[in-house]
Z-matrix of the N, CA and C atoms (Angstrom, degrees):
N
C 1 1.453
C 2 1.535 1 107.78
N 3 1.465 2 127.46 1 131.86
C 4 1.030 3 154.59 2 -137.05
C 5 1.783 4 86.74 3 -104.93
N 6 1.542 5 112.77 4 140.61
C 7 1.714 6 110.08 5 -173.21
C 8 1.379 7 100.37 6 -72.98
N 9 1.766 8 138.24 7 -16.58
C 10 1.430 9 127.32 8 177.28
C 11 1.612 10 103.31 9 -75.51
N 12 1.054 11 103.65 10 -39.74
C 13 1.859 12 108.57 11 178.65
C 14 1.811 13 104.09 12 -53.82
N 15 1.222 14 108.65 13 -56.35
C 16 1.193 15 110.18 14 174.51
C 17 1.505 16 126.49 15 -35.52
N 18 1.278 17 96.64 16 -62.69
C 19 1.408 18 127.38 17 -178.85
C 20 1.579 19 114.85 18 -45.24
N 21 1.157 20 101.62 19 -58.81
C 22 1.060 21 133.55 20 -176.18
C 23 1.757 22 116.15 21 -56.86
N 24 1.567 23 112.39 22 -57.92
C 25 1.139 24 126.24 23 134.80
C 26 1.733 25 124.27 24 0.02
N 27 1.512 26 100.74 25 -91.99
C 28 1.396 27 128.15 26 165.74
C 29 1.459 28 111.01 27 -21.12
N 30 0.830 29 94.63 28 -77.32
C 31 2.050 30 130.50 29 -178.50
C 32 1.508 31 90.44 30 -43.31
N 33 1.204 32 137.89 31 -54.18
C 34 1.376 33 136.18 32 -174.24
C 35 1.500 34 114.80 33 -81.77
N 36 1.222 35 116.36 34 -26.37
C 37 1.725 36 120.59 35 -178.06
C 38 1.615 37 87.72 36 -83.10
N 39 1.311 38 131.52 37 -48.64
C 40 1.508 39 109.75 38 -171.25
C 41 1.642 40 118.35 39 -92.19
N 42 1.257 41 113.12 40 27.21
C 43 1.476 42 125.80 41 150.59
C 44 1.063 43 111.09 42 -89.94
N 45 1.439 44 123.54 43 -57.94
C 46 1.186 45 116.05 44 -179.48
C 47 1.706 46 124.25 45 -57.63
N 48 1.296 47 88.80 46 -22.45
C 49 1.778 48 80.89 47 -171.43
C 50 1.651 49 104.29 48 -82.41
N 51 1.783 50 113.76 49 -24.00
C 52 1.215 51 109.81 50 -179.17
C 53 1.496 52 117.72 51 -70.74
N 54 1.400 53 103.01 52 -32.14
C 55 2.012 54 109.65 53 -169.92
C 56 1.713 55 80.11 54 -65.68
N 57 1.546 56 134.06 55 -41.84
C 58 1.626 57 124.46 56 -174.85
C 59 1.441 58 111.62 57 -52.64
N 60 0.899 59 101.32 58 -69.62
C 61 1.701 60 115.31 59 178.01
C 62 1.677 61 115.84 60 -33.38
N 63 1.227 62 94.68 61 -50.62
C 64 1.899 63 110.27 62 176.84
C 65 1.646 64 104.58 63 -64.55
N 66 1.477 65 100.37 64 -37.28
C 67 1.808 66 95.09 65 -160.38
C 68 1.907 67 89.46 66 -85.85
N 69 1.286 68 131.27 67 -43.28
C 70 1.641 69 100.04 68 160.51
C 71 1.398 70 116.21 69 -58.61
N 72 0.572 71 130.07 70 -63.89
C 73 1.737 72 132.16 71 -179.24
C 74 1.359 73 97.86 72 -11.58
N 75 1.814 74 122.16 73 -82.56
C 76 0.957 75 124.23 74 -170.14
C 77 1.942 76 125.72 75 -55.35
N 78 1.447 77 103.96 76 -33.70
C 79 1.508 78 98.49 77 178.13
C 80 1.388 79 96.93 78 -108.80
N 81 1.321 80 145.50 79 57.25
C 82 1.447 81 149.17 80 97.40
C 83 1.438 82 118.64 81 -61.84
N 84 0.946 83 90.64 82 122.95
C 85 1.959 84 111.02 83 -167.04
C 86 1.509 85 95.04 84 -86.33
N 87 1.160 86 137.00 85 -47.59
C 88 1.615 87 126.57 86 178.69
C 89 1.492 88 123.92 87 -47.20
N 90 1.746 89 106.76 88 -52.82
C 91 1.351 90 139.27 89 155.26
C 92 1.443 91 127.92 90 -22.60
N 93 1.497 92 104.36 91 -61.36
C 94 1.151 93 134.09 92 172.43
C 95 1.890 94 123.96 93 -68.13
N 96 1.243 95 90.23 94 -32.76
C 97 1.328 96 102.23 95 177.29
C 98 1.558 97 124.76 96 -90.67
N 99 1.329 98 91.80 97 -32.30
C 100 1.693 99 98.94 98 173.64
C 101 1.719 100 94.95 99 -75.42
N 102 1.389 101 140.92 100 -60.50
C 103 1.170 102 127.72 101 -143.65
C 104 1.470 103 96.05 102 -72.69
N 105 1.298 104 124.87 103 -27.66
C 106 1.405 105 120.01 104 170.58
C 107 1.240 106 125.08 105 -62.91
N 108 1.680 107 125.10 106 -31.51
C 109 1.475 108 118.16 107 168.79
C 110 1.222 109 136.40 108 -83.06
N 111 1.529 110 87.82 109 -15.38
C 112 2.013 111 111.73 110 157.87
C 113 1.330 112 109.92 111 -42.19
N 114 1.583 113 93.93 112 -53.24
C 115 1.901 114 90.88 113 -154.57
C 116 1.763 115 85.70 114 -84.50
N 117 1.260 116 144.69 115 -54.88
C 118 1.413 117 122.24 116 166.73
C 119 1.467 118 126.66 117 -3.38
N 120 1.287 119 88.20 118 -78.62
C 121 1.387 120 91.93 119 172.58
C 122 1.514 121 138.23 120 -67.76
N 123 1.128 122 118.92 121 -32.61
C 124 1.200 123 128.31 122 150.92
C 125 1.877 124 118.02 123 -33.06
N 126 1.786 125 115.69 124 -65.05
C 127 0.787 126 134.33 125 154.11
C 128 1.684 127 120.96 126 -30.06
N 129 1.167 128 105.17 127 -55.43
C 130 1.839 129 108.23 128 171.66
C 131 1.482 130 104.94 129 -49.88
N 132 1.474 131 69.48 130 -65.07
C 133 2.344 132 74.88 131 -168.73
C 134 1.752 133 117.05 132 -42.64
N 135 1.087 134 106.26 133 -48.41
C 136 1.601 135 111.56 134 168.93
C 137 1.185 136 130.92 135 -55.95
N 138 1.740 137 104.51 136 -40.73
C 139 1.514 138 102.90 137 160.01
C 140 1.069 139 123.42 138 -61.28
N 141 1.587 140 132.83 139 -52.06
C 142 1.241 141 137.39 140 -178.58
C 143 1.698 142 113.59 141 -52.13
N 144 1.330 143 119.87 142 -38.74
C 145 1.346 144 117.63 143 -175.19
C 146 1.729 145 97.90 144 -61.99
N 147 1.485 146 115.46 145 -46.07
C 148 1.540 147 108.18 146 -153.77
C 149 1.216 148 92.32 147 -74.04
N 150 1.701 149 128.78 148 -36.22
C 151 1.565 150 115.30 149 -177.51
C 152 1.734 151 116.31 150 -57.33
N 153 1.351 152 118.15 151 -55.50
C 154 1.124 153 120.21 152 163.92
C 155 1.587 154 120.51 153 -85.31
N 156 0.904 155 133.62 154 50.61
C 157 1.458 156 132.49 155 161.56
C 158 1.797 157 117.54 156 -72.72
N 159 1.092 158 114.77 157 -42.63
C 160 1.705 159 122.17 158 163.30
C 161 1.215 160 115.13 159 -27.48
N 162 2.004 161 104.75 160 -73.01
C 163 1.113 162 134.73 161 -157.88
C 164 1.855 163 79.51 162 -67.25
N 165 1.131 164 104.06 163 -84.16
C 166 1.660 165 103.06 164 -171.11
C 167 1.609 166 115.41 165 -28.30
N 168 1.215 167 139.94 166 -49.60
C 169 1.410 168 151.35 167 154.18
C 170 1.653 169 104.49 168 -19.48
N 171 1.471 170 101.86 169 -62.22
C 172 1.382 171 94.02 170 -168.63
C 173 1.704 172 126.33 171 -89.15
N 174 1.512 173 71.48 172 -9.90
C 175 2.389 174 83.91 173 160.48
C 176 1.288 175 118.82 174 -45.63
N 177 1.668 176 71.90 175 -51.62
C 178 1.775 177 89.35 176 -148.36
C 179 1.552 178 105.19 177 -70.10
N 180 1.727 179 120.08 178 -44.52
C 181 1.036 180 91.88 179 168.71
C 182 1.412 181 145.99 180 -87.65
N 183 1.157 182 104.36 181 3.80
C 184 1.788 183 117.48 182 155.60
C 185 1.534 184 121.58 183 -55.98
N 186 1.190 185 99.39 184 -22.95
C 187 1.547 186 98.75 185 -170.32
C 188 1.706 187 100.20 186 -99.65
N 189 1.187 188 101.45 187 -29.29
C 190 1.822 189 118.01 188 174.11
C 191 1.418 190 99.88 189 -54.27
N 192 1.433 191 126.96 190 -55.88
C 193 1.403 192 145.99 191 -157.50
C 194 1.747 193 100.03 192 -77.43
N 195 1.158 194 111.23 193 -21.56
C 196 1.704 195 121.31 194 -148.50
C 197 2.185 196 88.07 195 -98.46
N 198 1.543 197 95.00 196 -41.48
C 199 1.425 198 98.50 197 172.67
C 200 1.640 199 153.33 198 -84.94
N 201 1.858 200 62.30 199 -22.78
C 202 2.205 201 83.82 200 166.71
C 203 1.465 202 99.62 201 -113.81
N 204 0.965 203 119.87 202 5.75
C 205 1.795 204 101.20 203 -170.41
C 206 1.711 205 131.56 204 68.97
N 207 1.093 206 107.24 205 -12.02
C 208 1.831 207 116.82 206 164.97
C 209 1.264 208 122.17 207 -138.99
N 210 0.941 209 108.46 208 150.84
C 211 1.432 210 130.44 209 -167.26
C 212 2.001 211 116.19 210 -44.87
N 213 1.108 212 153.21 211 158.43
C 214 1.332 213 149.43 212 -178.50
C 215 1.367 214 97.54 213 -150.41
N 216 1.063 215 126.25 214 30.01
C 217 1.742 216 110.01 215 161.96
C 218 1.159 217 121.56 216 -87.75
N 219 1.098 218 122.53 217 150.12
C 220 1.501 219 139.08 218 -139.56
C 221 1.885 220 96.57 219 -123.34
């Protein structure tokens, strides 16, 4: 057997095992459910920063100002 045959070979056993791997992945319900509330939540958190980012801006540097004693605005 020729090293492209080989190769080639290879290349096809680890597709197959990946499209396997993916197709439990996907109809595991635990799996499925956690990676979905990840990104939920993830999603919250991001929203919330961009809604309050101002308010957060000006915490932070009050509290910056509150700990060194001068100002850090940029």
């Amino acid at each position: 057997m020729s090293m492209p045959e080989r190769m080639y070979i290879n290349i096809q056993i680890k597709w197959m095992k990946a499209k396997e791997r993916m197709r439990e992945f996907l109809t595991s319900q635990s799996g499925v459910s956690n990676v979905v509330a990840t990104i939920i939540i993830l999603l919250i958190v991001v929203l919330l920063i961009t809604v309050f980012w101002d308010r957060l801006k000006v915490w932070i540097t009050d509290i910056m100002d509150q700990i060194f004693g001068h100002s850090f605005t940029s």
